[in-house]
N, CA, C and O atoms as a GROMACS GRO file, in nm:
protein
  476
    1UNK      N    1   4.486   4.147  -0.586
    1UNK     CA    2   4.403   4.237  -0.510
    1UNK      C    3   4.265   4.175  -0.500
    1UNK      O    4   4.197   4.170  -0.603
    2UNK      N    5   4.225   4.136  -0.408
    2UNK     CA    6   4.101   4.137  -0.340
    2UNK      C    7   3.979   4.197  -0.336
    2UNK      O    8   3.869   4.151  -0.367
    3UNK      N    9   4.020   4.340  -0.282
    3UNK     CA   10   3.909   4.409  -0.212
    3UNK      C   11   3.989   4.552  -0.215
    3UNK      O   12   4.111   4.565  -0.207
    4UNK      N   13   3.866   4.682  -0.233
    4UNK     CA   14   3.985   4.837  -0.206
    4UNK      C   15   3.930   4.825  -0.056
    4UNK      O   16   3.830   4.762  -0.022
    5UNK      N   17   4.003   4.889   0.016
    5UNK     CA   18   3.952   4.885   0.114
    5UNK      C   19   3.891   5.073   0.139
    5UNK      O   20   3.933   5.180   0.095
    6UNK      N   21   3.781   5.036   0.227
    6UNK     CA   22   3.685   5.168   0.229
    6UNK      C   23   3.798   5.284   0.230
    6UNK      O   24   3.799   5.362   0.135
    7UNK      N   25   3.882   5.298   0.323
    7UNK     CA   26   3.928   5.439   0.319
    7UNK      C   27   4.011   5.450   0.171
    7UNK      O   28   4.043   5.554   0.112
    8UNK      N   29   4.031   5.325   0.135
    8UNK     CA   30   4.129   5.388   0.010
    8UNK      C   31   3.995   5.440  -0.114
    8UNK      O   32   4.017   5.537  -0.186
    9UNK      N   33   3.884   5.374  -0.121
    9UNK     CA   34   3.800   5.431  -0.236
    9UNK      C   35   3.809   5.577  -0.263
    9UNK      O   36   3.832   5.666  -0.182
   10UNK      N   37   3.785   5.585  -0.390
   10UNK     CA   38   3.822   5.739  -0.431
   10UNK      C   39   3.679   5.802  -0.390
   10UNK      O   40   3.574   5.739  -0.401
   11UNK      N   41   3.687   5.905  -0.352
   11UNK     CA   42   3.620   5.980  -0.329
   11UNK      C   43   3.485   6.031  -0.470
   11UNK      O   44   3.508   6.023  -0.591
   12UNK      N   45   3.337   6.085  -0.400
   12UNK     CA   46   3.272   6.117  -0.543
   12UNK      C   47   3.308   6.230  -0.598
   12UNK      O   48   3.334   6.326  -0.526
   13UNK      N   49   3.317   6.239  -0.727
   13UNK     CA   50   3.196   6.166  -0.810
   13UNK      C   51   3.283   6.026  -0.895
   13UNK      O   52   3.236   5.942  -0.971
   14UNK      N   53   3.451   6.050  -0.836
   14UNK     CA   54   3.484   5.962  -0.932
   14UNK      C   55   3.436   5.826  -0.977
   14UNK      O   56   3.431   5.782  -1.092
   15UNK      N   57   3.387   5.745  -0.823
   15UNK     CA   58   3.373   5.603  -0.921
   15UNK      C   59   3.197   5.586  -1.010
   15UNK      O   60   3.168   5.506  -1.099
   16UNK      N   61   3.125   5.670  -0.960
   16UNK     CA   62   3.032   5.696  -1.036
   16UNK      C   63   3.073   5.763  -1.246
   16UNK      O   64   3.028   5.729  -1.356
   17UNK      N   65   3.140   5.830  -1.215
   17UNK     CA   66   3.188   5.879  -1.342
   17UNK      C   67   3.255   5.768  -1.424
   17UNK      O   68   3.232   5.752  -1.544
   18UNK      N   69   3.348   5.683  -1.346
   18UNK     CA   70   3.438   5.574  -1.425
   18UNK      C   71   3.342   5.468  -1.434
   18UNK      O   72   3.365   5.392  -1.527
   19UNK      N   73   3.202   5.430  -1.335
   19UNK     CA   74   3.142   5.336  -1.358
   19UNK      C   75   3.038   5.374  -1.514
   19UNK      O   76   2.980   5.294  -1.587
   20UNK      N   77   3.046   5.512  -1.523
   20UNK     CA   78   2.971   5.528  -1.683
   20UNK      C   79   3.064   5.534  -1.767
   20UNK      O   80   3.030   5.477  -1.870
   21UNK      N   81   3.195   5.590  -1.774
   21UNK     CA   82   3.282   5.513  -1.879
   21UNK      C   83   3.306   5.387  -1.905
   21UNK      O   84   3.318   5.348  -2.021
   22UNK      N   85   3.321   5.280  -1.767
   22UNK     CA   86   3.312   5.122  -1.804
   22UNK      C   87   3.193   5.074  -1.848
   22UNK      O   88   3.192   4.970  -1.914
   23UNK      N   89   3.118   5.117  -1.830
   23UNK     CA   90   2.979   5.083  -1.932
   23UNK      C   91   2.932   5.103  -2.070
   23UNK      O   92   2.839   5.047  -2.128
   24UNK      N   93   3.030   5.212  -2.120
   24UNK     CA   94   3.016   5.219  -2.284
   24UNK      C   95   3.134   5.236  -2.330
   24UNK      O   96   3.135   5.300  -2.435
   25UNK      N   97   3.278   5.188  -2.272
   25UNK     CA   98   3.388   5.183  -2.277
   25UNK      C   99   3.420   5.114  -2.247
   25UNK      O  100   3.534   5.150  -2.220
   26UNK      N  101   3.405   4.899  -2.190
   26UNK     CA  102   3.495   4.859  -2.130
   26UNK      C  103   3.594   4.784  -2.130
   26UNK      O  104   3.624   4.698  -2.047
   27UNK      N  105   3.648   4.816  -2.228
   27UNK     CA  106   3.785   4.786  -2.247
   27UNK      C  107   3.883   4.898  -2.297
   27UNK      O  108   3.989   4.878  -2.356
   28UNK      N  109   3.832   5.014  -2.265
   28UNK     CA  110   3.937   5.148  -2.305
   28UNK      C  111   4.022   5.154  -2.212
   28UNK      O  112   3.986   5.197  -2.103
   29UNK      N  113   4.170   5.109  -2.234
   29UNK     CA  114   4.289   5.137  -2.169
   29UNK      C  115   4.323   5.277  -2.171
   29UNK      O  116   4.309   5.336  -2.278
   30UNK      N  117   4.364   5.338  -2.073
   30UNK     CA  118   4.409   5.454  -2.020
   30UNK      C  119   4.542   5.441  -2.105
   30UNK      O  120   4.537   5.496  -2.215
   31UNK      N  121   4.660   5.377  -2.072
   31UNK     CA  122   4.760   5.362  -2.066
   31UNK      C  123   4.774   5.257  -2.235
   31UNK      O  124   4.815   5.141  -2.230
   32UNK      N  125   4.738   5.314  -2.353
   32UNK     CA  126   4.758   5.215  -2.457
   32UNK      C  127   4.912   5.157  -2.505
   32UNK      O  128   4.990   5.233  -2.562
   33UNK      N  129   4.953   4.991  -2.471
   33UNK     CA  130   5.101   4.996  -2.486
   33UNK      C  131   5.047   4.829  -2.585
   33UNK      O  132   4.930   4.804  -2.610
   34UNK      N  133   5.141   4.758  -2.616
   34UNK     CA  134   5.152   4.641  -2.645
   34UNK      C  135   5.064   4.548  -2.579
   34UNK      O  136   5.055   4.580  -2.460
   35UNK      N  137   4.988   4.435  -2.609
   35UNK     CA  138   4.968   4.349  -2.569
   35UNK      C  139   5.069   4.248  -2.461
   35UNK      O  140   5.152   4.161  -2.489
   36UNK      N  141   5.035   4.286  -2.362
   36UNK     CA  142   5.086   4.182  -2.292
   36UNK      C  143   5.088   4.048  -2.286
   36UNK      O  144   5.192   3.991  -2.252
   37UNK      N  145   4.972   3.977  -2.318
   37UNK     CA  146   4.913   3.844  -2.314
   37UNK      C  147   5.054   3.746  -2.342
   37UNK      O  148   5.034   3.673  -2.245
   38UNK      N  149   5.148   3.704  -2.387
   38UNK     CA  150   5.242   3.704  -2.410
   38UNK      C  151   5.346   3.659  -2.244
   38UNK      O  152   5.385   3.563  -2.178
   39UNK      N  153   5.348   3.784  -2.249
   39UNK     CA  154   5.434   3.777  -2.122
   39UNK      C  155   5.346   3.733  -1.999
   39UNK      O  156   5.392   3.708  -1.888
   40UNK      N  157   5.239   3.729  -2.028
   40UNK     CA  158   5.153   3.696  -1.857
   40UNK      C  159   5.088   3.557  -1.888
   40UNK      O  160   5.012   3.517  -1.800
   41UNK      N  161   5.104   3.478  -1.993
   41UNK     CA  162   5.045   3.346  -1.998
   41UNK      C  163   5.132   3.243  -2.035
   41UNK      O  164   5.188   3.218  -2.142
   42UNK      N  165   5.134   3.193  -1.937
   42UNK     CA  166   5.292   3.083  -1.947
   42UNK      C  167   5.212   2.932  -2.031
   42UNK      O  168   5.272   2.902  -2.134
   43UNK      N  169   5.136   2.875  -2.011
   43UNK     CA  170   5.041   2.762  -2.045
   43UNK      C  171   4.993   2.794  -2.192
   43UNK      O  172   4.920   2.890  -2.218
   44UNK      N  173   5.051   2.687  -2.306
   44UNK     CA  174   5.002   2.762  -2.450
   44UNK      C  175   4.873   2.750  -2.489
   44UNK      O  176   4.825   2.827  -2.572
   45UNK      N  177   4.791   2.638  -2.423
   45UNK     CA  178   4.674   2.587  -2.434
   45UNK      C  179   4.575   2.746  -2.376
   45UNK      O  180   4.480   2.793  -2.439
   46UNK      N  181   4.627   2.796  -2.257
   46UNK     CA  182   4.535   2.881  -2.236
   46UNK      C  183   4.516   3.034  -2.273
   46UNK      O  184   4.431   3.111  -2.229
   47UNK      N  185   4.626   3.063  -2.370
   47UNK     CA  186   4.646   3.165  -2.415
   47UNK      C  187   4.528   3.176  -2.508
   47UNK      O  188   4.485   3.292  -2.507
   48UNK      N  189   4.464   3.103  -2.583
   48UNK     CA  190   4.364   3.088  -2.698
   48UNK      C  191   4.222   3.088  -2.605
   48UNK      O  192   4.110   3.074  -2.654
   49UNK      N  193   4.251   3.104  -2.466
   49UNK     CA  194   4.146   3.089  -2.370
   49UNK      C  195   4.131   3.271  -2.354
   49UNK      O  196   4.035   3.345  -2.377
   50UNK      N  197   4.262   3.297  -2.308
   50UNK     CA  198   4.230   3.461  -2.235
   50UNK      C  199   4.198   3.527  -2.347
   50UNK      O  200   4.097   3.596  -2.337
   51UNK      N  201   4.264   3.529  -2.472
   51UNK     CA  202   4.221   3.602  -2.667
   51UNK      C  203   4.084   3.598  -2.674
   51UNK      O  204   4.024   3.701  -2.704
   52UNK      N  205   4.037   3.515  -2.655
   52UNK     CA  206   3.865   3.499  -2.653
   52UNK      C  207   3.732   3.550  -2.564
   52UNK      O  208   3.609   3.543  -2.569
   53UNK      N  209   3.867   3.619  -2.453
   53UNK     CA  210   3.800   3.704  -2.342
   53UNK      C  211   3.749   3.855  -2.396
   53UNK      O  212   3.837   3.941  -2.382
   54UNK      N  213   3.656   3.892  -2.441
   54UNK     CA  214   3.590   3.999  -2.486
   54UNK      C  215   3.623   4.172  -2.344
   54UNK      O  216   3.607   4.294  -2.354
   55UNK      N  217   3.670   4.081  -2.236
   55UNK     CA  218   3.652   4.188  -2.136
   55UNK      C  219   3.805   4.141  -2.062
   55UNK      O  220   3.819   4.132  -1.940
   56UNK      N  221   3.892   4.120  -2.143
   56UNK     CA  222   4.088   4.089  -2.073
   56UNK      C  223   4.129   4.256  -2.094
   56UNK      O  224   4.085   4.325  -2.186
   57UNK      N  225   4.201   4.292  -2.012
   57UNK     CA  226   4.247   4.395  -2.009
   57UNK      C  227   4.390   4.446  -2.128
   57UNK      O  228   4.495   4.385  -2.108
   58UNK      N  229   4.390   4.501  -2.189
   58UNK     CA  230   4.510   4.491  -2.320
   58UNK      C  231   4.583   4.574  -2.287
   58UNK      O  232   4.684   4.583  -2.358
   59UNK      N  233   4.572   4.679  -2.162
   59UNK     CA  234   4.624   4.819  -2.135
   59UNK      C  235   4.768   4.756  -2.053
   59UNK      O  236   4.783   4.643  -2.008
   60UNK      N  237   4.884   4.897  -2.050
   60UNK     CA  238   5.002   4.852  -1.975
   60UNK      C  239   4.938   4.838  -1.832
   60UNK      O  240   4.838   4.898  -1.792
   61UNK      N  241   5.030   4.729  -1.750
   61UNK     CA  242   5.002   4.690  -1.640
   61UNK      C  243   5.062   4.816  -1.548
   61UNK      O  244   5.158   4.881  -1.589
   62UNK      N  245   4.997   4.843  -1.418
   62UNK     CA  246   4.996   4.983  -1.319
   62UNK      C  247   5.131   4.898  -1.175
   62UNK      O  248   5.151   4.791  -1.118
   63UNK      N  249   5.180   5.021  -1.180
   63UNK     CA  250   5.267   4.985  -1.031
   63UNK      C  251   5.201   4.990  -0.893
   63UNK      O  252   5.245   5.045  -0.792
   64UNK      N  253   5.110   4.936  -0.905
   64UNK     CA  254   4.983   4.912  -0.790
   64UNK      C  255   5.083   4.923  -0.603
   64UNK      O  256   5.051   4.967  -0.493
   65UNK      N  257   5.208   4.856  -0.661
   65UNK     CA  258   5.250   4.798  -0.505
   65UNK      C  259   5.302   4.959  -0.463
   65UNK      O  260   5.277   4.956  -0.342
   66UNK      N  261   5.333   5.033  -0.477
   66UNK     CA  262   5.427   5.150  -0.478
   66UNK      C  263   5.343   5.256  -0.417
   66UNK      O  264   5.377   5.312  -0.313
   67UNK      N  265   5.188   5.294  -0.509
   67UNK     CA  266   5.098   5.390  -0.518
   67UNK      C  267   5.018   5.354  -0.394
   67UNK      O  268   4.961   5.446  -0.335
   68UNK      N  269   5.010   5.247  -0.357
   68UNK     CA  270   4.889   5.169  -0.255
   68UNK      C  271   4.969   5.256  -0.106
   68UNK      O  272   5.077   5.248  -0.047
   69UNK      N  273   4.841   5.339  -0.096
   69UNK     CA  274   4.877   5.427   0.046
   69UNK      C  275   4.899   5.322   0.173
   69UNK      O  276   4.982   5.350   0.259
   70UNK      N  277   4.817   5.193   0.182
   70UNK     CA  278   4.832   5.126   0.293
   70UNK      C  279   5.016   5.085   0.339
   70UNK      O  280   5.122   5.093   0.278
   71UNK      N  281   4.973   5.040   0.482
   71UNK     CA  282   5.107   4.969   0.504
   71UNK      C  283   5.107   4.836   0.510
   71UNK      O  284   5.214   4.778   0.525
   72UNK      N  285   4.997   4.768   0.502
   72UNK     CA  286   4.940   4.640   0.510
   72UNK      C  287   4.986   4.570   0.406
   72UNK      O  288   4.902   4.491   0.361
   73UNK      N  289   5.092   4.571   0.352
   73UNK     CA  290   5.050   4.494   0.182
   73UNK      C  291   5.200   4.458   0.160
   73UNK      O  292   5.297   4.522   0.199
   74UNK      N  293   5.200   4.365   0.104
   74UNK     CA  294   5.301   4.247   0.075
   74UNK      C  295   5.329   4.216  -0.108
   74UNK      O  296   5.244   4.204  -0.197
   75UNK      N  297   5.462   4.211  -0.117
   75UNK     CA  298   5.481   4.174  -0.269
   75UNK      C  299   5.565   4.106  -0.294
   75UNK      O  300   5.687   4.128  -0.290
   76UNK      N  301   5.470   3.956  -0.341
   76UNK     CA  302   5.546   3.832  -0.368
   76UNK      C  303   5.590   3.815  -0.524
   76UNK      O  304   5.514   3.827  -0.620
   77UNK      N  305   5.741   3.780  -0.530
   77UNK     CA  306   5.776   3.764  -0.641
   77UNK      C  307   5.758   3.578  -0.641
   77UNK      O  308   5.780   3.495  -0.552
   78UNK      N  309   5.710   3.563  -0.783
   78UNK     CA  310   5.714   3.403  -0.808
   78UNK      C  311   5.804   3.383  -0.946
   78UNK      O  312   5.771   3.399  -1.064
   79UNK      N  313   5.974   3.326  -0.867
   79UNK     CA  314   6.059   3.328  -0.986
   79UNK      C  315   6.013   3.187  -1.103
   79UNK      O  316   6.000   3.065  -1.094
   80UNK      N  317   5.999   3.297  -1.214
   80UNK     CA  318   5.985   3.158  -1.280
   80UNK      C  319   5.821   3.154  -1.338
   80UNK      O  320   5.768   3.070  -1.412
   81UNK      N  321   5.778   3.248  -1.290
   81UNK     CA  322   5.597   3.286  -1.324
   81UNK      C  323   5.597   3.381  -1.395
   81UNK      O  324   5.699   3.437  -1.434
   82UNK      N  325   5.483   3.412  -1.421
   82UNK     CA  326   5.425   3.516  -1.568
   82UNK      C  327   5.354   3.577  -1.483
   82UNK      O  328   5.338   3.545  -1.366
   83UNK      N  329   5.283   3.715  -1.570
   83UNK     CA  330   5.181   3.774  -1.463
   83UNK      C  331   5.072   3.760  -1.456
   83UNK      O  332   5.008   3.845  -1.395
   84UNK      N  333   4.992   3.626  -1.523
   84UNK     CA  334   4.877   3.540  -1.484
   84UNK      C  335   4.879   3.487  -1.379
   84UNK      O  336   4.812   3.387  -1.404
   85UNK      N  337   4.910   3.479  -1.264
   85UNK     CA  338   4.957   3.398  -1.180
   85UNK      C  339   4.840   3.267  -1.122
   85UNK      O  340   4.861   3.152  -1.084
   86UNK      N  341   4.684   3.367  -1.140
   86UNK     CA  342   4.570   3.265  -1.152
   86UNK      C  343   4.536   3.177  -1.240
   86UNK      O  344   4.473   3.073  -1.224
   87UNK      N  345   4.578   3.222  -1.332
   87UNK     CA  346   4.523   3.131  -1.489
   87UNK      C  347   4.599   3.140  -1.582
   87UNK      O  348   4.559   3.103  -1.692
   88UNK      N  349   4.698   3.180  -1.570
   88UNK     CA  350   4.794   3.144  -1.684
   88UNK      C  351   4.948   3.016  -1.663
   88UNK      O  352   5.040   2.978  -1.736
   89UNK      N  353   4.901   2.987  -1.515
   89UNK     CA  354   5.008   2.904  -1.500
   89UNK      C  355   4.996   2.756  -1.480
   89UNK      O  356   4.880   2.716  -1.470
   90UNK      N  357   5.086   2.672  -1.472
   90UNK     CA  358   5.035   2.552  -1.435
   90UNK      C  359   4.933   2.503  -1.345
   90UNK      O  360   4.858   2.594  -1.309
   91UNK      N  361   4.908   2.404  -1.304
   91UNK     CA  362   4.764   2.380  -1.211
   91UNK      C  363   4.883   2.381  -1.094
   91UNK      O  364   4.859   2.485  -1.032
   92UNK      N  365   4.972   2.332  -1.046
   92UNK     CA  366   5.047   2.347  -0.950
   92UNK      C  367   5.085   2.464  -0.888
   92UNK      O  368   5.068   2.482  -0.767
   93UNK      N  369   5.161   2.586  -1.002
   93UNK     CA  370   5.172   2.706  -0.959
   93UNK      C  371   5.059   2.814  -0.942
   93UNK      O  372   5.089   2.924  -0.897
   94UNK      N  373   4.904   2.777  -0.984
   94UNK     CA  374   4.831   2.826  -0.929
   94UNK      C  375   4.827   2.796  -0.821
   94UNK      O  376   4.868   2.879  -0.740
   95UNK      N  377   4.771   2.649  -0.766
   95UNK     CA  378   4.737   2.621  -0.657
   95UNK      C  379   4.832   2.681  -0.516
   95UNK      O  380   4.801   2.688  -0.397
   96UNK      N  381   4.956   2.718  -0.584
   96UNK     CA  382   5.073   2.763  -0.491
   96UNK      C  383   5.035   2.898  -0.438
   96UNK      O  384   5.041   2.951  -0.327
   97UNK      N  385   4.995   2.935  -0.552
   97UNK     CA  386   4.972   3.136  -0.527
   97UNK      C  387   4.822   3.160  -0.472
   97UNK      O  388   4.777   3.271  -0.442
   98UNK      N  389   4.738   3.017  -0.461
   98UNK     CA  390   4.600   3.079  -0.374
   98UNK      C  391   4.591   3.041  -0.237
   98UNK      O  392   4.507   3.080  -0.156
   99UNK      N  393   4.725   2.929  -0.206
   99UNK     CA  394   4.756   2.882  -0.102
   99UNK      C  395   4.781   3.012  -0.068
   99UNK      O  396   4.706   3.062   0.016
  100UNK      N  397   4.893   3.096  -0.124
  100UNK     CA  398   4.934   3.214  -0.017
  100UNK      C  399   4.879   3.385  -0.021
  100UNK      O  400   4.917   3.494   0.023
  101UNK      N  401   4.766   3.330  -0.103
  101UNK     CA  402   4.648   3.417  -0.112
  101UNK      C  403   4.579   3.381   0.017
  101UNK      O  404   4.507   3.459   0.078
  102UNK      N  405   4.603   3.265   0.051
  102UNK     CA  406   4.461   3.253   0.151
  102UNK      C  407   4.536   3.229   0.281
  102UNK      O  408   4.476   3.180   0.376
  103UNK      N  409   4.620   3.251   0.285
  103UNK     CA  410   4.740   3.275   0.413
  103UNK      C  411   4.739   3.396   0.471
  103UNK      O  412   4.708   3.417   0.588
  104UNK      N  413   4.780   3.494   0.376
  104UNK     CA  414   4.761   3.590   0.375
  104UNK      C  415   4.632   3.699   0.450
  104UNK      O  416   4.636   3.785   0.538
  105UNK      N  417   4.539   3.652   0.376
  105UNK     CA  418   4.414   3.729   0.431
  105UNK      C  419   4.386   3.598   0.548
  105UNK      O  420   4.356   3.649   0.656
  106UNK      N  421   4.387   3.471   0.555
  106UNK     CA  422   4.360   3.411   0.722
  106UNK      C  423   4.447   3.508   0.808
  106UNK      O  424   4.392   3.583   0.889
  107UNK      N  425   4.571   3.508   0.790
  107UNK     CA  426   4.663   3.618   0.902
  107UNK      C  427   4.574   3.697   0.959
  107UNK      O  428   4.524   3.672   1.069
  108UNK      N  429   4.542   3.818   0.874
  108UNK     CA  430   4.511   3.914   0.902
  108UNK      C  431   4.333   3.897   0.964
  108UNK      O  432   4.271   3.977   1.033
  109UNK      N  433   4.294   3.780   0.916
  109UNK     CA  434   4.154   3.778   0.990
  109UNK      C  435   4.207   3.752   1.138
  109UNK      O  436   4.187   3.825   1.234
  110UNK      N  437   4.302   3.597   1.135
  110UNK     CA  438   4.342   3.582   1.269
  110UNK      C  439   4.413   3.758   1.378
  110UNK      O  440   4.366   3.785   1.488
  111UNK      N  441   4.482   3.812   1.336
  111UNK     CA  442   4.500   3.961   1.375
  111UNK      C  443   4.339   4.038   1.448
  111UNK      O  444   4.310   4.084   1.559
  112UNK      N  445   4.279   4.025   1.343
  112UNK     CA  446   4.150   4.134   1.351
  112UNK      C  447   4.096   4.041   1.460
  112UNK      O  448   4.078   4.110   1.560
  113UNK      N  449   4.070   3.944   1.476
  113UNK     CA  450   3.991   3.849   1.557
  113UNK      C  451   4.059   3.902   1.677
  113UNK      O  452   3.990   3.971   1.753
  114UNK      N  453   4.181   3.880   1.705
  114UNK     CA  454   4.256   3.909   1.834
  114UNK      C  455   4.290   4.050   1.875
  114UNK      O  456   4.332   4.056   1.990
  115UNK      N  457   4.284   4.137   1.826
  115UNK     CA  458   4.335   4.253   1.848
  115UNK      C  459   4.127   4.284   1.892
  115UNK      O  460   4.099   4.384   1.958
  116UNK      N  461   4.037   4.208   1.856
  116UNK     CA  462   3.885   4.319   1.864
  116UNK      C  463   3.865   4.199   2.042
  116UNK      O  464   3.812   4.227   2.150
  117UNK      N  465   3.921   4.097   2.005
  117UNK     CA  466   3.897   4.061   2.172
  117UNK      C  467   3.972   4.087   2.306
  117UNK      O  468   3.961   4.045   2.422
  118UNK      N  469   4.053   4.176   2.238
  118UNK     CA  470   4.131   4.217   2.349
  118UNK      C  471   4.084   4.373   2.386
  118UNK      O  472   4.115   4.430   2.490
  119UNK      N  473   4.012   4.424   2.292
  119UNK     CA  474   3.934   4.545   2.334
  119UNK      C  475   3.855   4.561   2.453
  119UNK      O  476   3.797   4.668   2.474
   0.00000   0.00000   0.00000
């Protein structure tokens, strides 16, 4: 995920309210389950990298693709990946997943570009 996009932001007072819980809370998981780190860092060298992250998220991971009101949105499985997909994987299988990170949102710029000149 990128960006929320405006219509999806929650409405006030919520992100004002959650922006003062992440400020003297931020790392309180909603959802307290197991450490994931494990299952989302395939590279052993960098696991001793994300542990040292004071601000990594420890909470269970959210079914984001399901809940996301848009219709715009795409879900790539990478067989054979962890759910670091930026930094927990090889330098190859990153470079794979920002390639189609950046495919992705070019599309849709190329879209927006053409659909506002045809207005």
């Amino acid at each position: 995920m990128c960006k929320i996009s405006d219509d999806m932001r929650p409405r006030w007072p919520i992100p004002e309210v959650l922006a003062v819980v992440a400020r003297f809370l931020p790392t309180l998981a909603i959802v307290p389950t197991a450490d994931i780190l494990p299952k989302a860092i395939k590279v052993e060298e960098k696991k001793a990298i994300a542990l040292a992250n004071p601000m990594r998220d420890t909470g269970k991971p959210r079914a984001l693709y399901e809940e996301a009101s848009s219709q715009d949105k795409t879900l790539k499985i990478y067989d054979g990946m962890m759910h670091s997909l930026l930094f927990g994987e090889t330098d190859e299988n990153i470079e794979m997943v920002r390639r189609d990170i950046l495919s992705w949102l070019n599309d849709r710029c190329n879209l927006d570009s053409k659909s506002s000149s045809l207005s």
